[in-house]
C-alpha positions as CSV (number, residue, x, y, z in Angstrom):
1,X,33.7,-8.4,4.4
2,X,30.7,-7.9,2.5
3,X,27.4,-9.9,3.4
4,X,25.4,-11.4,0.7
5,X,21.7,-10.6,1.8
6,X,20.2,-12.9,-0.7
7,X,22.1,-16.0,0.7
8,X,19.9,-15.9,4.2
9,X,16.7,-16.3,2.2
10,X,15.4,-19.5,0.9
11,X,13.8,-20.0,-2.5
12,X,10.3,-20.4,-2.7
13,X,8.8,-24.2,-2.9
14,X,6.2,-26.4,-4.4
15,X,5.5,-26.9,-0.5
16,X,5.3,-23.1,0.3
17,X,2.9,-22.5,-3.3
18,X,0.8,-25.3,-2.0
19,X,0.1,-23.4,1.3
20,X,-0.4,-19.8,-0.5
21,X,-3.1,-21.1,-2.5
22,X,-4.3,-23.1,0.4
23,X,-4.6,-19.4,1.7
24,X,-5.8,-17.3,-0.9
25,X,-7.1,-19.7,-3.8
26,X,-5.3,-21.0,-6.9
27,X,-6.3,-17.8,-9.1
28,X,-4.4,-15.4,-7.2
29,X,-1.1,-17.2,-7.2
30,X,0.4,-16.5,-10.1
31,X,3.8,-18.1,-11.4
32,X,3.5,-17.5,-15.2
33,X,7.0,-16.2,-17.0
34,X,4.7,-13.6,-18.4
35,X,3.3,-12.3,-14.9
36,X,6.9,-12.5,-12.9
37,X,8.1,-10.2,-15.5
38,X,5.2,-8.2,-15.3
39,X,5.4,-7.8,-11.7
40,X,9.0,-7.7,-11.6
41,X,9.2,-4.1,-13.0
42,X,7.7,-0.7,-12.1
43,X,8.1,2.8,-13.9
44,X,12.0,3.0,-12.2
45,X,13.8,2.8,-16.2
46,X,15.6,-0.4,-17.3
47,X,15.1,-2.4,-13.6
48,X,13.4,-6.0,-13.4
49,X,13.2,-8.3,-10.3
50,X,11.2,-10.6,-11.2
51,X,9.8,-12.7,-7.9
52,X,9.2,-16.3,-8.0
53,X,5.6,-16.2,-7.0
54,X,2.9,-13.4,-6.6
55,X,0.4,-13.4,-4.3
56,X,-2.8,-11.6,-4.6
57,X,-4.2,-11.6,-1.4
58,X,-8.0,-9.9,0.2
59,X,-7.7,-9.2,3.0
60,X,-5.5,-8.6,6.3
61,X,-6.4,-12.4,7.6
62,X,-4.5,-13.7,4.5
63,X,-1.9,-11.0,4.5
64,X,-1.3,-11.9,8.2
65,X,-1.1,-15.7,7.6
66,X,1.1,-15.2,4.2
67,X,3.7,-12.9,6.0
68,X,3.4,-15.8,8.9
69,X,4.6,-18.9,6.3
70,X,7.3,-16.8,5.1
71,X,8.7,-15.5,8.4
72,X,8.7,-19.0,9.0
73,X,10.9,-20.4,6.3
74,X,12.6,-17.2,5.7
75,X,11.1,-16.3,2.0
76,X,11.2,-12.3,1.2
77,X,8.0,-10.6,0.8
78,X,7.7,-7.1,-0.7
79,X,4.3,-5.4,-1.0
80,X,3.2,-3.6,-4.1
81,X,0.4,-1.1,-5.0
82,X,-0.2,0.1,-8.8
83,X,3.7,-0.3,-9.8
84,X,3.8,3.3,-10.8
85,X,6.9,4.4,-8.3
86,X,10.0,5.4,-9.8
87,X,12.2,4.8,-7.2
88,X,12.2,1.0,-7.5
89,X,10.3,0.4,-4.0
90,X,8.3,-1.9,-5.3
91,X,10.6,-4.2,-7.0
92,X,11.4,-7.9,-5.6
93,X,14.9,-7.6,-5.5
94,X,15.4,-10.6,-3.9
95,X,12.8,-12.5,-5.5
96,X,10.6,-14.3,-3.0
97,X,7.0,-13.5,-3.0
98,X,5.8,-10.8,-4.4
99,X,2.6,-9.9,-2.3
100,X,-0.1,-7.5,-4.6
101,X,-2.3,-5.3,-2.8
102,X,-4.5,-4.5,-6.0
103,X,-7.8,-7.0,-4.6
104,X,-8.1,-4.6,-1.1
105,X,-9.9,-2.1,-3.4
106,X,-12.5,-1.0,-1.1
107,X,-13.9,2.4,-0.1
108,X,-15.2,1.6,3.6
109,X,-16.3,4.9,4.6
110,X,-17.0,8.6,4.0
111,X,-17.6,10.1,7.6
112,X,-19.3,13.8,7.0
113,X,-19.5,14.1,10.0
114,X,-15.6,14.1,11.6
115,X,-14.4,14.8,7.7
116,X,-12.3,11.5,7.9
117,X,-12.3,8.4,5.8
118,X,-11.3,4.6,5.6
119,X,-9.8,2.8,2.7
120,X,-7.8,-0.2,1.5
121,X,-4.4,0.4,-0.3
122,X,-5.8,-0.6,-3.3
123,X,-8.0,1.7,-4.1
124,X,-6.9,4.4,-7.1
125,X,-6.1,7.8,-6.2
126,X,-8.1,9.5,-8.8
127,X,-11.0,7.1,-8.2
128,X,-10.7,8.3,-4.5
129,X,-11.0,11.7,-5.2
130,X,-13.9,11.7,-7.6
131,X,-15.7,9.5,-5.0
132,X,-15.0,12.2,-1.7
133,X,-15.8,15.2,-4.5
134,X,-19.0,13.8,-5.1
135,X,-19.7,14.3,-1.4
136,X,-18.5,17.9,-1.3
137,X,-15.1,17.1,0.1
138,X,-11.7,17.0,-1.2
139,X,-8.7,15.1,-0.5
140,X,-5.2,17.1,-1.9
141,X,-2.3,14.7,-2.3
142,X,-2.5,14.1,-6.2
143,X,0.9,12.5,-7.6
144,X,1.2,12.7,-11.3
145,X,0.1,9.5,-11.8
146,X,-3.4,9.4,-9.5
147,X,-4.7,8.4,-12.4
148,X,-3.1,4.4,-11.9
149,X,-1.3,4.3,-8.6
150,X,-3.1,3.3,-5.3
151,X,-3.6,4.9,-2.0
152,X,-1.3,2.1,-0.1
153,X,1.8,3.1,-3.0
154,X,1.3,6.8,-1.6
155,X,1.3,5.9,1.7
156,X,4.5,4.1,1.3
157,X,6.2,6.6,-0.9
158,X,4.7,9.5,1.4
159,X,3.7,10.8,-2.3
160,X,3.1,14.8,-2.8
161,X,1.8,16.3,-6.3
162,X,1.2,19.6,-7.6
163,X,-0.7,20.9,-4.6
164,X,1.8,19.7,-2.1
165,X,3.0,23.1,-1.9
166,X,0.1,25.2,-0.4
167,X,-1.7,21.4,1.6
168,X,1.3,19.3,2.0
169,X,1.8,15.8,1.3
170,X,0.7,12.2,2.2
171,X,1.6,12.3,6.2
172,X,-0.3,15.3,6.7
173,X,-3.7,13.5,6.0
174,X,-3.1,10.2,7.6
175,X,-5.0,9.7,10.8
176,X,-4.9,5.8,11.2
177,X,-3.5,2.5,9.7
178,X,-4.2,-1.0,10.8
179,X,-1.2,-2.9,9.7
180,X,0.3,-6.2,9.3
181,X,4.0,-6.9,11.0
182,X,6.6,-9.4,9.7
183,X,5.4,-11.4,12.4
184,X,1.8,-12.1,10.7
185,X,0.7,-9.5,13.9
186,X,-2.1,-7.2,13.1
187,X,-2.0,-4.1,14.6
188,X,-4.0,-1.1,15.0
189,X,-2.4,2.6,15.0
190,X,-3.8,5.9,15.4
191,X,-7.4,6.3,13.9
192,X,-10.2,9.5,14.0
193,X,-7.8,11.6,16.0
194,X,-6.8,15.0,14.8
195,X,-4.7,14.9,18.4
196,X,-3.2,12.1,20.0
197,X,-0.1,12.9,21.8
198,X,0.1,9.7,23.9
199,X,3.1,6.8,23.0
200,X,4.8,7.0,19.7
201,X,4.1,7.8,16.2
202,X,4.5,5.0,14.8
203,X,1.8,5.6,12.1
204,X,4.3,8.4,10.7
205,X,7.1,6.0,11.2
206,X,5.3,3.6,8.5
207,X,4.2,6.1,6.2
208,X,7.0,6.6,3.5
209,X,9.0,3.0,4.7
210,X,8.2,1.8,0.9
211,X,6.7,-1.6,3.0
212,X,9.8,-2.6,4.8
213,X,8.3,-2.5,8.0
214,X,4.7,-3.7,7.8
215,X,1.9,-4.3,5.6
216,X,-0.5,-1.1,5.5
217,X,-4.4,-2.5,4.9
218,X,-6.2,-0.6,6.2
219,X,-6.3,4.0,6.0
220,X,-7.8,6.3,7.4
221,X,-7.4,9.9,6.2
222,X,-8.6,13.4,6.8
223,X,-10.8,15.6,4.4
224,X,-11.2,19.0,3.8
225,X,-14.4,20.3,2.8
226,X,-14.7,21.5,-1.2
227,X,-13.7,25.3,-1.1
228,X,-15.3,25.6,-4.1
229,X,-13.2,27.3,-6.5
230,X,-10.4,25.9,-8.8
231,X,-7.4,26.7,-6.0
232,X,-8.3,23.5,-4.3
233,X,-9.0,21.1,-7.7
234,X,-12.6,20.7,-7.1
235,X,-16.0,22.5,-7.8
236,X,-19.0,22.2,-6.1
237,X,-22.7,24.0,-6.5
């Protein structure tokens, strides 16, 4: 017998909209037909989910209270970057809220010093790079579309890119994550450590789980420093 997995969710109502713009403010809850459909597609050809509310939230505080109200009245939640996959990951299949990450946009820091840095998911790829190139470091993973997709979206898709080859791919530069849980939980894994062999890897375990286990908000990745010629994308001197 086959189970219908939309029948265990509710639909979204003008009770639960109420509290999501009690939580992140009327502007960032967006219900529009022009904005479901917007948000209901991503680069994947011909597919559209269109959710019955998105959410554009700032912070992990309103992702963790969000992800809280819907646990609670059983409303799906799926977490989107730049909407430039191509494997549908970020589509609301079941409709439910669709939860935006574009607003956590920040650069935190550039640390010289242990060649690390922090960042929100929503921060562009490309912009990224410019920013750590200006500093005389460089950060490989480039997918074809750095250009528009955010550093959360390659986290969850584990994204590679043309230099994947000789420096690997996505997991290979991510040191840290502070997460948010279905449960509304937020949870610190991992962090400056090139080595840390104690408990599980659970920051590996989250990258490339397209958002169906937590809510990434926070990430902290390694650098290399500029080699200086064109091998590794970047010039300095």
């Amino acid at each position: 017998m086959s189970l219908n997995v939309s029948s265990i969710y509710n639909k979204v109502t003008s009770l639960i909209l109420d509290s999501l713009r009690g939580i992140v403010g009327d502007s960032y809850v967006l219900t529009s037909v022009e904005d479901l459909d917007r948000y209901g597609r991503d680069e994947t050809e011909d597919l559209c989910f269109p959710p019955e509310v998105v959410v554009k939230p700032q912070n992990a505080r309103e992702i963790s209270e969000i992800l809280k109200l819907c646990n609670e009245y059983l409303i799906p939640v799926t977490p989107r970057g730049g909407g430039t996959g191509l494997s549908g990951g970020a589509l609301p299949v079941h409709g439910g809220v669709l939860l935006s990450l574009e607003r956590l946009n920040r650069i935190i820091e550039i640390d010289a010093e242990n060649l690390m840095a922090v960042v929100e998911p929503g921060v562009v790829t490309q912009t990224f790079h410019e920013e750590v190139e200006k500093r005389g470091f460089f950060y490989p993973p480039d997918p074809a579309s750095r250009g528009s997709c955010l550093l959360g979206g390659n986290v969850a898709e584990c994204a590679g890119g043309p230099r994947a080859v000789k420096y690997g791919i996505t997991k290979d530069y991510v040191y840290g994550l502070e997460a948010v849980l279905p449960t509304g939980e937020i949870v610190q894994l991992g962090g400056k450590l090139l080595k840390n062999v104690s408990g599980y890897n659970v920051v590996q375990l989250l990258i490339g789980s397209e958002g169906t286990l937590a809510v990434v908000t926070r990430i902290t990745v390694k650098l290399l420093p500029a080699c200086g010629h064109s091998g590794c994308g970047t010039q300095v001197g």
